[in-house]
N, C-alpha and C positions, 0 to 999 in steps of 0.2 A: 804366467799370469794372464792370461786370457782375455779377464773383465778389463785392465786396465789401458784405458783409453791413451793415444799416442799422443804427447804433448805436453803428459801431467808429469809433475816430477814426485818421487816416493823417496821416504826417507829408508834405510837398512837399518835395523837395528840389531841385526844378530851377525854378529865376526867370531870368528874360531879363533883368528891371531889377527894381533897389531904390535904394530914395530919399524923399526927404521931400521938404517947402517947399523947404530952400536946396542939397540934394543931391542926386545920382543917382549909383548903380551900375551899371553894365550888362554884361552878362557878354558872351562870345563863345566859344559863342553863348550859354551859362550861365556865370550868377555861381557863385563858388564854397558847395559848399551848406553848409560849415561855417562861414561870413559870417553866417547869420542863418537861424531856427528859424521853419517855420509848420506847422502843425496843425490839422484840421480835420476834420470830425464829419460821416460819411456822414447823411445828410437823410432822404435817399428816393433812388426811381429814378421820373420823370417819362419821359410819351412828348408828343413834340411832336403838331400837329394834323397830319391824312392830308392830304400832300400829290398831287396829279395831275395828271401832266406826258404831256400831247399829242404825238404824236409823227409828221408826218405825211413824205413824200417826193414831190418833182415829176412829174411828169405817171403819180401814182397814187393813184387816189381813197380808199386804205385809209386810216384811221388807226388808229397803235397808242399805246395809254393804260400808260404807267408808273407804278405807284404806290408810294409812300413815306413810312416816319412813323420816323423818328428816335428813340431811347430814349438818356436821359443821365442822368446820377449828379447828383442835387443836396447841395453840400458846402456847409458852413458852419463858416466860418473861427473858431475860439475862439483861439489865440494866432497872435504875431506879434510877432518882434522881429529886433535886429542885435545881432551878437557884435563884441566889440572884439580887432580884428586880433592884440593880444598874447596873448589869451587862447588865442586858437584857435592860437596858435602854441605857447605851451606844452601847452595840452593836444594837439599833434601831438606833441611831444617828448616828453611823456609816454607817448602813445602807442608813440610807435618806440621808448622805454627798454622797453615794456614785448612793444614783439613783440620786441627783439633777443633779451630776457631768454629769453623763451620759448624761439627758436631755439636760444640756448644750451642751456637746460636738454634741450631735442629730441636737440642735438647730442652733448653729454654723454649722454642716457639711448641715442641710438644707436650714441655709440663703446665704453658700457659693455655693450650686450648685442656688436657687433661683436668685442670683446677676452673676452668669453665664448665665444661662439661659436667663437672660435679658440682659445680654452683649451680646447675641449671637441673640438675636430676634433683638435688637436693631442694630446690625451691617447687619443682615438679610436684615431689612427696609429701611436703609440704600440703601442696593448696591441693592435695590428693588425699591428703589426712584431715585437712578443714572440711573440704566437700562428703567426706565419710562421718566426718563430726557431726557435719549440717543436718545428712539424712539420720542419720541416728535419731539427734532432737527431734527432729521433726515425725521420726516414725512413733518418739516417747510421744508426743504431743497429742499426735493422731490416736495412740491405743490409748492414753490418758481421755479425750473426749467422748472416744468410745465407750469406754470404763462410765464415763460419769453417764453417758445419754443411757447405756445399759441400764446405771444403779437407777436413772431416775426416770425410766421403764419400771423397773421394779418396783420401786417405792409408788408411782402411783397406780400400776396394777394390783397390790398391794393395798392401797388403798381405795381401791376400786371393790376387791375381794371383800376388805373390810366391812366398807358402806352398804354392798349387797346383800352381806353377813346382816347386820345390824336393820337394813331393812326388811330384812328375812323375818327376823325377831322378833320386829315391830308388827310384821304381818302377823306372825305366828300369836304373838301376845295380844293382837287385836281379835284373831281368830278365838282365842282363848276367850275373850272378854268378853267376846260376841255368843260365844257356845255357851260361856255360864249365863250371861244375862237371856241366853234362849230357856235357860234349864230352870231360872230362877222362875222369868216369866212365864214359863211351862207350868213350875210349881204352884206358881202363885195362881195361875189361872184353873190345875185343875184344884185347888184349894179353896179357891172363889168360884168355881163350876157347879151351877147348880143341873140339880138331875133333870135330865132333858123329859123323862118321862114319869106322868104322876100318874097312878091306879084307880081307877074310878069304877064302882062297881065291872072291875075287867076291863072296860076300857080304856084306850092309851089317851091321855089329853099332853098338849105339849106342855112344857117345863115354865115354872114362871117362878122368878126370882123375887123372894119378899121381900120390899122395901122399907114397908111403912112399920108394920109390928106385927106380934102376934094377934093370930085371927081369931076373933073370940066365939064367943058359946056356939054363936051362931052358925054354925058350919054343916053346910048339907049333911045328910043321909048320908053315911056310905064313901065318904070323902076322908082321906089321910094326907097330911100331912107329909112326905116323906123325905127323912132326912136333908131339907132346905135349910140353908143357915141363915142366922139374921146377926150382921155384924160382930160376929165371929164366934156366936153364943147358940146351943143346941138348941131347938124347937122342942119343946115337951110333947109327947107323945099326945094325940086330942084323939079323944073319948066320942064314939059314933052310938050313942044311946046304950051308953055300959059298954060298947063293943070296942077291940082293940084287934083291930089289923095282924096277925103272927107270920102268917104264910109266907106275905109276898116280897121277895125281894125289892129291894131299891132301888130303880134305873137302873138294873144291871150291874155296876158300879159299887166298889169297896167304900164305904163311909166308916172312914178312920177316925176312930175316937170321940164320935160322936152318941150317946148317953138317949133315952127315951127315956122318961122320970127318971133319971139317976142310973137307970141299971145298965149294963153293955147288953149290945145283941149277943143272943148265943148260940142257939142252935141253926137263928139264920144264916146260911152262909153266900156273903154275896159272892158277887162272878169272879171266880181266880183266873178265868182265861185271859178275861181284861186288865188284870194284871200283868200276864202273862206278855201278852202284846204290848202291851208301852213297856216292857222290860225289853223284850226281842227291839221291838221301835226303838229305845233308846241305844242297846249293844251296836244294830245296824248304824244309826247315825255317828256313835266313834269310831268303829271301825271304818267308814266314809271318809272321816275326819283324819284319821289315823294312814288310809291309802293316800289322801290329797296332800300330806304331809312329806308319804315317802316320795311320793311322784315328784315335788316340789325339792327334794333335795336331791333328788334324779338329776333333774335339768340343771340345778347348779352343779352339779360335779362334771356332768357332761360339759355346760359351757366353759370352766373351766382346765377341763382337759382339750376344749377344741381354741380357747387364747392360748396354751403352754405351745402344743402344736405348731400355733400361728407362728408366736415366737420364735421358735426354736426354727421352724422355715424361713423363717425372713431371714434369722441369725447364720444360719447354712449358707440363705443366697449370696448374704455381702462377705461373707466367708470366702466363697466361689470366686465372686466379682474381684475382691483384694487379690 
């Protein structure tokens, strides 16, 4: 034993045999070492004398020299005895009373942290399944506010649409009202239009509107009357010394339904070009009418396609942003 230091005493615990005068014990291959107690007192450490061992081989003249010197622990035995078999058999049972004790006690302090330990993962998961509940609500909450700020996005774009619709309407049906009262006082005006130009022996005199009545006997040379209305009543044709006007047109101008003593014009025929023109003049003015109408529902469909747009980008961006 090399390590052990000179001084200390070691106890033996392995014997082959024990015994006295009239007994022997003998183990196999050791007695047991709780049978009996010995004890003994490192000495010294002693070295044996140098031994030299010759070492030669046949038919070769070397020889080799081995040498060797042995160091060993000198022990001196202070006690020495035998235990009596009952003894060492209760202090066994003493013994295993006192590891089972332990074990229990082991067992118990590791079922008391184990039933901790799961009190505490368990209260863990717990406030780990509230905190998941929380966010939950709170995420219903959030899509629920959104949900409503959407619909009532909707509802008053929606009603945005509507009122622009409705004002559209109100323009369009103003524009209507306005076109016929244009068309009415169009009518009425060329109804009440008197001919701008009267025949006077060939030349043009401008137009005079009669007011007062019929122009009596006395009426120049040469002077017609032509187709002038007097409070919505046809002028009788007036008589220039037996003479009666046939030739000459009337201010150019269709005079509809108006009667010269009772009979219709007939072979006169007045200007169909100017007809022809305030027909053209009026086709052009709806079709005008008719363009400002589609341009007019142009723009709403355009502004409407460019708020759906809008929407729908903002709707993306806090899409993005979440």
């Amino acid at each position: 034993m090399p390590s052990a230091p000179v001084g200390i005493i070691l106890r033996l615990n392995r014997a082959s045999t024990l015994g006295s005068r009239d007994y022997t014990l003998r183990g196999d291959p050791w007695v047991d070492e709780d049978l009996f107690v010995c004890r003994a007192r490192v000495v010294g450490v002693e070295t044996e004398p140098l031994r030299v061992v010759e070492k030669t081989k046949r038919r070769r003249r070397h020889m080799k020299t081995a040498k060797n010197k042995m160091r060993f622990t000198v022990l001196r035995v202070v006690e020495v005895g035998v235990r009596d078999p009952r003894e060492v058999k209760e202090e066994r049972e003493a013994l295993e009373a006192e590891r089972l004790e332990a074990e229990r006690l082991e067992a118990e302090r590791l079922e008391a942290e184990r039933l901790e330990a799961e009190r505490l993962e368990a209260e863990r998961l717990e406030a780990q399944r509230l905190e998941t509940e929380k966010l939950k609500w709170e995420a219903l909450e959030r899509e629920a506010l959104k949900r409503d700020a959407l619909q009532n996005a909707a509802l008053k774009r929606e009603a945005l649409e509507k009122e622009a619709i409705k004002r559209e309407a109100i323009k369009r049906e103003a524009l209507e009202r306005e076109a016929m009262e244009a068309e009415a006082m169009e009518a009425e005006a060329l109804e009440a239009e008197v001919l701008d130009e009267e025949v006077l022996d060939g030349q043009v005199l401008d137009g005079e509107v009669l007011q007062a009545g019929v122009l009596e006997a006395g009426v120049p040379e040469g002077e017609v009357l032509e187709g002038q209305a007097f409070d919505g009543e046809v002028l009788d044709e007036e008589l220039l010394d037996g003479e009666v006007l046939e030739d000459e047109v009337l201010n150019e101008e269709v005079v509809e339904g108006q009667l010269l003593d009772g009979e219709e014009l007939g072979e006169e025929l007045l200007d169909e070009e100017a007809m022809e023109r305030v027909m053209v003049e009026d086709e052009k003015e709806k079709e005008e009418e008719k363009e400002k109408d589609e341009e007019q529902q142009d723009e709403q469909k355009d502004e409407q396609k460019d708020e759906v747009k809008a929407e729908t980008t903002s709707q993306a961006e806090e899409n993005r942003i979440k």
